[in-house]
C-alpha positions as CSV (number, residue, x, y, z in Angstrom):
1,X,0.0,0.0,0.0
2,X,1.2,3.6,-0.3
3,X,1.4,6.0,1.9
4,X,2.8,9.7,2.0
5,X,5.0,10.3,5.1
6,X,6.6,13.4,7.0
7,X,10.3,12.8,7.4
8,X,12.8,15.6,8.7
9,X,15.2,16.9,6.3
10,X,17.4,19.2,8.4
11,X,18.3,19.3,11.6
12,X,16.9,22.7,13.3
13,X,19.7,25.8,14.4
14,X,17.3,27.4,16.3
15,X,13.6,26.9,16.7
16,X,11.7,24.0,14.0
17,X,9.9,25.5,10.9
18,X,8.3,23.6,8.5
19,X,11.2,24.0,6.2
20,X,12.8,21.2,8.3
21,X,10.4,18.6,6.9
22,X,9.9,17.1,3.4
23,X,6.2,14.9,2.7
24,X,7.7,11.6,0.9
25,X,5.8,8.8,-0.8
26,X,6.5,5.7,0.4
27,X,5.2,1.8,0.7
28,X,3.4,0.6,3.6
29,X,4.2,-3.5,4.2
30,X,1.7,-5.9,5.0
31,X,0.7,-6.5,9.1
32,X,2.6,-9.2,10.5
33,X,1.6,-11.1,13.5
34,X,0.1,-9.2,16.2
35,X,0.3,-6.3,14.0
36,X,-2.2,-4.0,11.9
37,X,-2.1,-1.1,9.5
38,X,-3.8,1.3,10.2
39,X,-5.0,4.2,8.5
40,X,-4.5,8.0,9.9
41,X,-7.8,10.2,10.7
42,X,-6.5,12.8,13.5
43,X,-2.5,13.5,14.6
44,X,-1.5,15.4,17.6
45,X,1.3,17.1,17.8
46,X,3.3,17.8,20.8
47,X,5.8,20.6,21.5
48,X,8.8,18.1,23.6
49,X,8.9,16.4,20.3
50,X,11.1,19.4,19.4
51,X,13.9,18.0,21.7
52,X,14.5,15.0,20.0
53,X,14.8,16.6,16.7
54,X,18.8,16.0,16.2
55,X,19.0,15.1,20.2
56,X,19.0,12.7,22.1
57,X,16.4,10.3,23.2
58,X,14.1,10.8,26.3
59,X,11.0,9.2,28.1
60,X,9.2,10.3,25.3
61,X,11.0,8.5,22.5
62,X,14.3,8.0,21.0
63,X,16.2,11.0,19.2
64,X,15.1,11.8,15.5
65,X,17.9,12.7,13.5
66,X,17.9,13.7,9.4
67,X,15.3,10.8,7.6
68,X,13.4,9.6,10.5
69,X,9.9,9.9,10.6
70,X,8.6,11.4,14.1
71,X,5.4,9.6,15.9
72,X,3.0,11.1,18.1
73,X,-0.2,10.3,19.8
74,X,-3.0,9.7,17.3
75,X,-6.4,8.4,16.4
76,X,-6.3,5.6,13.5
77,X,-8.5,3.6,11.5
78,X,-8.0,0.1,11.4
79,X,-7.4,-1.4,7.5
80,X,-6.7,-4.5,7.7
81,X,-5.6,-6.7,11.2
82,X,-3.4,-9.7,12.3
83,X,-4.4,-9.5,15.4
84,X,-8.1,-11.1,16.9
85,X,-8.6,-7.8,19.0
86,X,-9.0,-5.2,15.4
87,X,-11.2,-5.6,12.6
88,X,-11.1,-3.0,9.8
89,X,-13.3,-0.3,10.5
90,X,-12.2,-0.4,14.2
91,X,-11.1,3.2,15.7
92,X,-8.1,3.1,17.9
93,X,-5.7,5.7,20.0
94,X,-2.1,5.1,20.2
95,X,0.9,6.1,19.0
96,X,1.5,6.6,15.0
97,X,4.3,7.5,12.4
98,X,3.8,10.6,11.0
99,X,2.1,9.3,7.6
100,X,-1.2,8.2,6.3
101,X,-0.8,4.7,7.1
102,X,1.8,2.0,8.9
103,X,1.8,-1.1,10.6
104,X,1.9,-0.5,14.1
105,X,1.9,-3.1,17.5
106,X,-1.9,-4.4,18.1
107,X,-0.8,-3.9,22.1
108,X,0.6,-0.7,21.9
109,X,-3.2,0.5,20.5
110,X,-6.3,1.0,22.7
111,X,-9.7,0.7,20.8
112,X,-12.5,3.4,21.4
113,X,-16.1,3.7,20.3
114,X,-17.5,5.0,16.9
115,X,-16.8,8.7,16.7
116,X,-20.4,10.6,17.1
117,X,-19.0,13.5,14.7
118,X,-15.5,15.0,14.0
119,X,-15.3,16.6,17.2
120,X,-15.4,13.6,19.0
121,X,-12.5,12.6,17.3
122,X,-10.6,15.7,18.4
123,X,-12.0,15.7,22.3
124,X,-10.3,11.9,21.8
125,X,-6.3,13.9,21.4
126,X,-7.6,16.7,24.1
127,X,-9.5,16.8,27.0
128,X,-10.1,13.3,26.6
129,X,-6.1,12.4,25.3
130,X,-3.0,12.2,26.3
131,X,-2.3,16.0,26.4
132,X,-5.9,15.6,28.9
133,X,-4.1,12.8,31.0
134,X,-0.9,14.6,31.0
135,X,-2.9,17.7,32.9
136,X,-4.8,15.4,34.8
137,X,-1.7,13.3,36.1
138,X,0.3,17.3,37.1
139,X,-3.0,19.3,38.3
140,X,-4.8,16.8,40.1
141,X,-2.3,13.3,40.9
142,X,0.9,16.0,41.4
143,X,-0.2,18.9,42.0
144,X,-2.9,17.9,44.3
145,X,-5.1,21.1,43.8
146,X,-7.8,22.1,46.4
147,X,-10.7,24.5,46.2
148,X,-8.4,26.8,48.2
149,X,-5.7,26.8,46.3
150,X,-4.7,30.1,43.8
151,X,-3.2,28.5,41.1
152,X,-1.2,30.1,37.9
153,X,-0.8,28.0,35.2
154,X,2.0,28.9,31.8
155,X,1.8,27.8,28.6
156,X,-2.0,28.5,29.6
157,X,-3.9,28.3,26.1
158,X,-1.7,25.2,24.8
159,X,-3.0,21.8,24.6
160,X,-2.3,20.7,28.2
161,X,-2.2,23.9,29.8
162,X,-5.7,24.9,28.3
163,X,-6.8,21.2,30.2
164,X,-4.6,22.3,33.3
165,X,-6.7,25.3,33.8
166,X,-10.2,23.8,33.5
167,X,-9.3,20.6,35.5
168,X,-8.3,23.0,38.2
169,X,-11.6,25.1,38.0
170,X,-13.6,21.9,38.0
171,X,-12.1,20.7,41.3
172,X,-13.0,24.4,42.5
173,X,-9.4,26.2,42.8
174,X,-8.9,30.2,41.9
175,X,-6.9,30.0,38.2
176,X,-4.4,32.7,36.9
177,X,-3.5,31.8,33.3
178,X,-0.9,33.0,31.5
179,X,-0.6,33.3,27.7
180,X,0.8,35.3,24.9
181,X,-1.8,37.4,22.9
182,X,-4.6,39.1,23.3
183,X,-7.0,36.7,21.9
184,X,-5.4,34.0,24.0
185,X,-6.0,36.0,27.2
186,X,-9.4,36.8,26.2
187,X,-10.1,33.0,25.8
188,X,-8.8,31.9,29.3
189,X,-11.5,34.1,30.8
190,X,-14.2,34.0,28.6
191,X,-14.3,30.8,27.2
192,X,-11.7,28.1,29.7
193,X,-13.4,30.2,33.0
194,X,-10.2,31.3,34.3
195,X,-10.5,33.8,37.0
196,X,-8.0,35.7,35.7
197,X,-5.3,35.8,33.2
198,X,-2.0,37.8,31.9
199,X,-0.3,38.4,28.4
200,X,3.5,37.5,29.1
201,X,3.8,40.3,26.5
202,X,2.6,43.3,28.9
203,X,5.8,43.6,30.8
204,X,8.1,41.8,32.9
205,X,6.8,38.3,33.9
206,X,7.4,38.8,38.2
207,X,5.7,42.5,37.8
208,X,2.8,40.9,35.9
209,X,2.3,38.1,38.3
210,X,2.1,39.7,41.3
211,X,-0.4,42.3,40.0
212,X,-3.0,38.9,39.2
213,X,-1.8,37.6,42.5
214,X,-1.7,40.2,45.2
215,X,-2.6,37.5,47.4
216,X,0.0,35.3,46.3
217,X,-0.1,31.6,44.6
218,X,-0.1,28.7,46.6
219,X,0.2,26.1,43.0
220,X,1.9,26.9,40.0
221,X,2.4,24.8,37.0
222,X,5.1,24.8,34.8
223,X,4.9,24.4,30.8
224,X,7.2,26.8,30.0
225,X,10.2,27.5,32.5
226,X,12.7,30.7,32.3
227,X,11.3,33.9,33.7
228,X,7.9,32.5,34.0
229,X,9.3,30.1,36.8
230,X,11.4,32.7,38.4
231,X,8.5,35.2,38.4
232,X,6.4,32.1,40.1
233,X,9.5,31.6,42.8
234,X,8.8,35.4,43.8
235,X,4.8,35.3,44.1
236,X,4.5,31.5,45.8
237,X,3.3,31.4,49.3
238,X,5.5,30.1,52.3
239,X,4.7,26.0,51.1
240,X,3.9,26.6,47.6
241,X,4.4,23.6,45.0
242,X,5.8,23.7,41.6
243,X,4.8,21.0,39.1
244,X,7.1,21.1,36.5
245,X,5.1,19.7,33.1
246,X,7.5,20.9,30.5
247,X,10.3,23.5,30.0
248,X,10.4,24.8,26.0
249,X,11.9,28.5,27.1
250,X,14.5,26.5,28.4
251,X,16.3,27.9,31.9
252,X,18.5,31.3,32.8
253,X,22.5,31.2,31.8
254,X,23.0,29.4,35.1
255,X,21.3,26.5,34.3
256,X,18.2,27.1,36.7
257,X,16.7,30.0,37.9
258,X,18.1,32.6,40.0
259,X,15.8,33.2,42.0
260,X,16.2,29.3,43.0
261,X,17.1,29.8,46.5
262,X,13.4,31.0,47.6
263,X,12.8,27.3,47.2
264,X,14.7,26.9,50.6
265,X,13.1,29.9,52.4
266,X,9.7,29.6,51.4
267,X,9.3,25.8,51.7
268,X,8.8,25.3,48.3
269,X,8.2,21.7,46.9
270,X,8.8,21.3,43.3
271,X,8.1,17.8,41.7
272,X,8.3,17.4,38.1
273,X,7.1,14.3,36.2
274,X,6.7,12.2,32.7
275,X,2.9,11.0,31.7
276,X,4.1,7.8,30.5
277,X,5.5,6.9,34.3
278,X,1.6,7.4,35.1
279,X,-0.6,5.0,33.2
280,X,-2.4,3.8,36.2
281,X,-4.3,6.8,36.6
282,X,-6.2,6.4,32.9
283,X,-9.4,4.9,34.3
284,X,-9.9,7.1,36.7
285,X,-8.6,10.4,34.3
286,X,-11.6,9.4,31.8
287,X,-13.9,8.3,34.5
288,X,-14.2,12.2,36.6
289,X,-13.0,13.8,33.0
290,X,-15.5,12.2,31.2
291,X,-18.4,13.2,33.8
292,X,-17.2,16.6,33.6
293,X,-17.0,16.9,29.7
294,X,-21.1,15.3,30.1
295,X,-21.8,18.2,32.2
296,X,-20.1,21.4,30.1
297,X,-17.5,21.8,32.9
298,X,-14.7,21.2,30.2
299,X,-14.2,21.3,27.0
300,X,-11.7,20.5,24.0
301,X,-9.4,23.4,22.9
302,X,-7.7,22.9,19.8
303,X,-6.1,23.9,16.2
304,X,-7.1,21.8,13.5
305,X,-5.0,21.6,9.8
306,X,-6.1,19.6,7.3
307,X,-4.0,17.1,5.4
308,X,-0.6,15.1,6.2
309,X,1.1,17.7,3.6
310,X,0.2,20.0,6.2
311,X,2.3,18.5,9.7
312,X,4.7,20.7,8.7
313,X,3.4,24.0,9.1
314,X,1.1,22.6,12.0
315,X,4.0,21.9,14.0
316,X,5.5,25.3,13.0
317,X,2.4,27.0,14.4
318,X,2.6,25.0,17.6
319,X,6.2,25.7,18.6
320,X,5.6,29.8,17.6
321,X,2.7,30.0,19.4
322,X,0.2,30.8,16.4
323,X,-1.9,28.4,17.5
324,X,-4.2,27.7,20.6
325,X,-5.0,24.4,22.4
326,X,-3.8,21.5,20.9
327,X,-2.5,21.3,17.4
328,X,-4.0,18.5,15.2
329,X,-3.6,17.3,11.7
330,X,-7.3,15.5,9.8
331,X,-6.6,13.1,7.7
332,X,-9.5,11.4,5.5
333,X,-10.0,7.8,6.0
334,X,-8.0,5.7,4.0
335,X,-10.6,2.2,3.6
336,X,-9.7,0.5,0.5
């Protein structure tokens, strides 16, 4: 069969653009044992895939250097099966080569229910997917948010911070989102029910902070790192935590911030953590998200593209900030 795959083609100086990737034909083998192809429908993209490019490995996946095809969380149509648990026409979530079809691991999928419309599909790579679990696991296993808590979350109107913010409204807790337009800010408060929210843009990060939080935050999570963290290590109350999710701004020249010793004198806890280290807490992450999705407390945020030739540009938009809640990529479904 014959596919069309994203593949990189240079390794990034600075930040990735599209012109790092090339869309290839290429030839799709027949399922072995245990195996199936699978067809593409939706493709989320993740911003810590960015690492990898040219890098090094990390709990995420192994590095992805000049020819390699990236993978990321997906929803995929089953096309033909080797394994007793698929039949075509089955819809599964798992992780998928960036292309239109492959053979992937029957046991590395999990199969979900017929897709009521398209945006079912999405909520399945959102509030209901791994960026969802990935908020879950930090705001509620992590973090361990309470109604009293006044939490600030980074990274606020990206795929998992967008989830952080509502799953932390939902279990009752004052939110401070932070985000980098306008139109982003506007949809924290209008549209996510954030109590509050700040463009990163306004002014310096610390001054910015404390004018959302005269009061002070007792929770803040972390998407982003560099001065956002160090304006967080200023405003946290004496016992404050930190849950560090991700870190794409990188740290200060001295490797952390510098700020770092109000950790000691304000009892600061910081804990970071990997999603994949918490797949025990799936049953119960769809169970109370689920009930909350039924009753309008949450809802998916995302960025859709359309077309595999597009994953470049999508993941462009994603790392420059063009783009709000999660990114995804439709595909049509490829049934023979």
């Amino acid at each position: 069969m014959r596919c069309q795959s994203v593949q990189l083609t240079a390794i990034p100086t600075g930040a990735a653009t599209a012109q790092n990737f090339g869309v290839f034909d290429a030839e799709v083998d027949d399922p072995g044992d245990g195996q199936v192809l699978v067809g593409l429908r939706r493709l989320g993209l993740n911003a810590g895939l960015a690492h990898r490019l040219g890098g090094k490995g990390t709990a995420y996946g192994p590095g992805i250097g000049v020819g390699d095809v990236p993978a990321s969380d997906a929803v995929v149509e089953v096309l033909r099966s080797s394994d007793q648990q698929f039949v075509p026409g089955d819809l599964a979530v798992g992780k998928s080569p960036w292309c239109t079809a492959a053979v992937v691991d029957a046991d590395q999928l999990r199969k979900i229910d017929k897709a009521a419309s398209n945006e079912d599909l999405n909520a399945r790579l959102t509030i209901l997917g791994h960026v969802g679990l990935t908020a879950y696991t930090g705001m509620i296993h992590v973090g361990e948010v309470t109604p009293e808590d006044i939490v600030c979350v980074s990274g606020a109107a990206g795929g998992v911070g967008s989830c952080a913010v509502q799953f932390a409204k939902a279990r009752g807790a004052t939110v401070i989102g932070v985000a980098g337009s306008a139109d982003k800010v506007a949809m924290l408060t209008d549209d996510l029910g954030a109590d509050r929210a700040i463009n990163r843009h306004a002014g310096p990060a610390v001054d910015l902070l404390r004018a959302a939080a005269p009061e002070g935050i007792d929770l803040y999570y972390d998407n982003v790192g560099g001065e956002q963290l160090e304006a967080a290590l200023d405003v946290l109350n004496f016992g404050g935590r930190v849950v560090i999710c991700g870190a794409v701004s990188g740290g200060s020249g001295s490797g952390g911030p510098a700020n770092f010793r109000n950790v000691i004198y304000q009892e600061i806890t910081i804990r970071g953590f990997t999603v994949t280290a918490h797949e025990d807490l799936r049953e119960r992450f769809e169970s109370e998200v689920g009930r909350w999705l039924r009753e309008d407390k949450v809802r998916s945020i995302h960025t859709v593209f359309d077309g595999i030739n597009r994953v470049p540009e999508a993941f462009e938009s994603l790392l420059s900030g063009t783009s709000s809640g999660r990114v995804i990529v439709s595909v049509p479904s490829q049934r023979e």
